[in-house]
N, C-alpha and C positions, 0 to 999 in steps of 0.2 A: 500755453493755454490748451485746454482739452479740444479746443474749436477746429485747433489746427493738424489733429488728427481725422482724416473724413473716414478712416475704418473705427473708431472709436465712435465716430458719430454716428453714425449707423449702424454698429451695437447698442449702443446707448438707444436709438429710434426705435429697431425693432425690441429691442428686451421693454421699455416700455410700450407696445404696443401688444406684446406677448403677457406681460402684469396685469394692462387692462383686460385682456381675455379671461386671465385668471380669475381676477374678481367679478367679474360678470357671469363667470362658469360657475361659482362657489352660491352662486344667487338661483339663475338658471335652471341647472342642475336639480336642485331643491323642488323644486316650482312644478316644474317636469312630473315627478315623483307625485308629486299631493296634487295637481290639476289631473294631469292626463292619467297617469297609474292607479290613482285615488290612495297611494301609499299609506302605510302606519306611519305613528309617531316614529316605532323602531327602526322601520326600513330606511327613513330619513335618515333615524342615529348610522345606522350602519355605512349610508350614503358619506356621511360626513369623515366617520371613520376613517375610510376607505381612503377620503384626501391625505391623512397624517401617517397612517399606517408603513404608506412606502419609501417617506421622509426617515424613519425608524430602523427599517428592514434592509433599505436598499442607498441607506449614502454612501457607507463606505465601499462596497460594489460599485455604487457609480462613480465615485473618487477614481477609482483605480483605472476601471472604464477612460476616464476623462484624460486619461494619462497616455491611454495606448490610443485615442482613434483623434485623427485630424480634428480642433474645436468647431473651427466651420462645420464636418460635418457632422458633427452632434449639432448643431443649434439647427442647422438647414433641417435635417431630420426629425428632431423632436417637434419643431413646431408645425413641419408638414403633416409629423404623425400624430398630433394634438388638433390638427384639423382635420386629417381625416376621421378618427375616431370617433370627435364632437357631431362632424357632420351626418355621421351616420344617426342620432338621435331624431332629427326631424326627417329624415328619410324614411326612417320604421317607421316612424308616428305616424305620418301621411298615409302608410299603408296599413296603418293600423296592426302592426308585429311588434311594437316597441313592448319589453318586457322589464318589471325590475332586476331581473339577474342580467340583461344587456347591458338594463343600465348601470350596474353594479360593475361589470368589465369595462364599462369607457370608462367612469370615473378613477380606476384602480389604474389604467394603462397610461389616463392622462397624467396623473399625481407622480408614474415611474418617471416618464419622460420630463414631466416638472424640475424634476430635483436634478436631471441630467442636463437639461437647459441652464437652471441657475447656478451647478457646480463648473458648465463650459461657459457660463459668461463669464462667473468670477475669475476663473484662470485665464482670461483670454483678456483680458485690463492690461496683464505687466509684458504681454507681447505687442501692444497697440501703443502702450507709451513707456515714455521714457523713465527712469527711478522717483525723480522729484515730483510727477505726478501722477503717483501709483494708488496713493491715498485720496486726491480728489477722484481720480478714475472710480474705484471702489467706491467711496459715501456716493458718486453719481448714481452708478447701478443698485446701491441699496437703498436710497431716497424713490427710485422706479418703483421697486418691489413695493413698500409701505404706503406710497403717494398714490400711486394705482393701484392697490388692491382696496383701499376706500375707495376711489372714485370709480373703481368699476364694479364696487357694489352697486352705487350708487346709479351705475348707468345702468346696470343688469335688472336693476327695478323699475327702472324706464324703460327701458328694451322691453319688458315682460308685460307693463301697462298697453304700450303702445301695439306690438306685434304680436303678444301672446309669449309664453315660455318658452314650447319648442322654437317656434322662427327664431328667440332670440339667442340661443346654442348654436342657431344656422350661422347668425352675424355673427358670433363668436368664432365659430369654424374658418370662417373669411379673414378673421381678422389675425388669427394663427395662418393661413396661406400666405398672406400677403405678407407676416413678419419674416416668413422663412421666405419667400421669394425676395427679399427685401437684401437677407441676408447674404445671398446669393454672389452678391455683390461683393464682397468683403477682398481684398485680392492680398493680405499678406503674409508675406511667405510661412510666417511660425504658426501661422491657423490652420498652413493647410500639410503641416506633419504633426507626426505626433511625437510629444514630450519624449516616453522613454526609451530607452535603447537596451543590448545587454538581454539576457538570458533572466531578469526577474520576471517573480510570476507575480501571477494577480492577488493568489492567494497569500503571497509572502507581504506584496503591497496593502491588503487586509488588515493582516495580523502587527503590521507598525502601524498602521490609523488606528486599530482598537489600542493599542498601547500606548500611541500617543494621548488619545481621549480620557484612558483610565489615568498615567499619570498627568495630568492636567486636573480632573475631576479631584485626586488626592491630593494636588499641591493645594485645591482649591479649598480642603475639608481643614 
């Protein structure tokens, strides 16, 4: 039973708490933009952008990344550094310095550390459990992703009602702290090395991700 893993439980905690961030940031963010900045329709576009862009540019980089550096500390760090980032938007605001190109660098730096969080969650599943449930581990953490990024739309438009736009990137910010203090917690041994060993480089780790992609892409055609 997944239960009976308490370091998987508490991956499984904070990466849903880390999803609802997300979908509340996707909301937030926005809001930010068209209330306080009085933004374009484009600036928005480019806002949005900005979330998909580093998914594109930067997986197979952070694959390889995910390989060399302890998982704990990718997850302890991205979500500390998805909350400091976020937090800085109601900071500026309050003092009235908040600019679309800040906001154009938190949402670019959050979106990096995104893909580095759910590429060290997914690797850190078959170090938490055993073979036979590698596959429930996985559909758990991908049911987080899609289950909470609806409902923290859904709260991020509550949040926005109730506290305003900016305050609610603030509770967003908190809620990245607390998943990475959360994580903190995690005590086993294969989280806290890293995967490779040996003299390969990153670069060599690269260049077989893009080959495995393209043929996969052509077995697929």
């Amino acid at each position: 039973m997944l239960r009976e893993s308490v370091d998987f439980r508490r991956l499984w905690a904070a990466h849903l708490v880390s999803s609802l961030g997300t979908g509340v940031t996707s909301i937030a963010i926005p809001m930010v933009a068209a209330l306080m900045l009085h933004a374009s329709a484009a600036q928005v576009g480019i806002l949005t952008a900005l979330t998909v862009v580093p998914h594109v540019l930067f997986s197979l980089l952070a694959g390889a990344l995910v390989d060399r550096v302890p998982q704990r500390a990718i997850l302890v760090g991205t979500d500390f550094g998805r909350g400091i980032c976020l937090g800085v938007v109601p900071i500026l605001g309050v003092l009235d310095l908040l600019s679309m190109p800040i906001l154009y660098c938190v949402v670019f730096l959050v979106a990096i550390q995104t893909v580095l969080n759910d590429l060290a969650s997914t690797s850190a599943v078959p170090k938490l459990l055993p073979a036979p449930q590698m596959t429930a581990g996985n559909s758990a953490i991908s049911l987080n992703t899609s289950t909470a990024w609806i409902a923290g739309n859904g709260f991020g438009g509550g949040f926005v009602q109730l506290v305003g736009a900016s305050a609610a990137v603030g509770l967003d910010a908190i809620s990245y702290l607390f998943s990475g203090g959360f994580l903190m917690s995690l005590r086993s041994p294969e989280l806290l090395a890293s995967r490779v060993s040996g003299q390969r480089g990153v670069l060599q780790d690269i260049k077989s991700g893009l080959s495995y992609v393209l043929r996969g892409r052509s077995a697929a055609g």
